[in-house]
N, C-alpha and C positions, 0 to 999 in steps of 0.2 A: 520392637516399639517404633514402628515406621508410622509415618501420617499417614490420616486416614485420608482416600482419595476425592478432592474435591468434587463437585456437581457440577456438571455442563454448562456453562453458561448459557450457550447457542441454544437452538431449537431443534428438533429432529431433522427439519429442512436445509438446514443451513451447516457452512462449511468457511473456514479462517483459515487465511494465511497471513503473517505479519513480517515485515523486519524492518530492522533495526539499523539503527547509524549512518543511516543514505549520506553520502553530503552534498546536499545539498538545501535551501534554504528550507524552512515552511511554509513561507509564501510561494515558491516557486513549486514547489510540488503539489500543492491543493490546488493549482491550475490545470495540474494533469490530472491528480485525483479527481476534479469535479467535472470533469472532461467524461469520461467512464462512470459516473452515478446514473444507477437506473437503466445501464444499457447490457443488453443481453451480452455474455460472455464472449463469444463470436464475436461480436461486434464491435465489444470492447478492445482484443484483441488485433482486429484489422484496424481499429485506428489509432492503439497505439504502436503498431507498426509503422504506420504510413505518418505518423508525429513526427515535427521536426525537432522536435525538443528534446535535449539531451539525454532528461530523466527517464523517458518514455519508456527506456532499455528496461532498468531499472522495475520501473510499474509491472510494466509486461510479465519478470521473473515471478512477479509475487502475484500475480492474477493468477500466470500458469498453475504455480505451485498451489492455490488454492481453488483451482478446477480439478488437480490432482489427488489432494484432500477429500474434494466432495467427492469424486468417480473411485478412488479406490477403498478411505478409511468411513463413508457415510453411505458408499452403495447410492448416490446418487444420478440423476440422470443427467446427462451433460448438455443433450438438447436444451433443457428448462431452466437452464440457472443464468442469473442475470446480478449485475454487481449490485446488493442491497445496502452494502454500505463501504464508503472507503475513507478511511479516519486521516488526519492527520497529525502528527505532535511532533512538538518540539525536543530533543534529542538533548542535545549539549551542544556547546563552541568551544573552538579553541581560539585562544588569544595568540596574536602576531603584532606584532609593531616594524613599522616602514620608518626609518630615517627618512628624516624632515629637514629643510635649510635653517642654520644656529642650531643645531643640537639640538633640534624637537624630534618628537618621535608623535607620526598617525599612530592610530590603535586600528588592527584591523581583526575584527571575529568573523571564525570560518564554523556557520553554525551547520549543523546536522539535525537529520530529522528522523521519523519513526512514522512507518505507513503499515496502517491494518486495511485486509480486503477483505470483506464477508460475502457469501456468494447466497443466493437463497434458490429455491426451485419453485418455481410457478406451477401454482395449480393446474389442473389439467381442465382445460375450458368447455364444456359440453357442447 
């Protein structure tokens, strides 16, 4: 009596990678995520290498692994895929507090976030 297995979401063309619990902000990450929307994989690729921004490591693993998605579990072509969408969300925080002068206490949250890559394949142009 196992579940029965859900339907695809994606399209035939397309290909997901996602993870989970980055830490770092969501505002800080959808500057790299929107960095790489709409730009061919390759491309995307070579400039989150050459990013000086911390997360970029990061981005890059989950782009990889979702070029690897398409080219081995969808048989797609790797030439034609271009990032068609890179999500952002909000994860969870964790709460810290910093001693303050008189016995206050800052509150500081260290939030985390959650990035989906989807990859699509462009048509073949005549």
């Amino acid at each position: 009596m196992s579940k029965s297995a859900s339907l695809r979401r994606l399209k035939d063309n397309e290909a997901l990678a996602s993870s989970k619990a980055i830490r770092i902000s969501p505002q800080k990450l959808n500057l790299v995520a929107g960095m790489i929307r709409g730009m061919d994989a390759s491309a995307a690729m070579t400039s989150l290498k050459f990013s000086r921004r911390r997360v970029a490591n990061d981005v890059s693993k989950v782009l990889w692994s979702a070029i690897s998605n398409a080219e081995n579990n969808h048989q797609l072509d790797v030439d034609r895929l271009f990032v068609a969408e890179a999500t952002v969300g909000r994860a969870f925080a964790i709460k810290r507090f910093r001693a303050r002068a008189r016995g206050r206490v800052g509150g500081i949250t260290k939030s985390f976030s959650n990035l989906t890559i989807v990859l699509r394949e462009r048509e073949e142009s005549k």
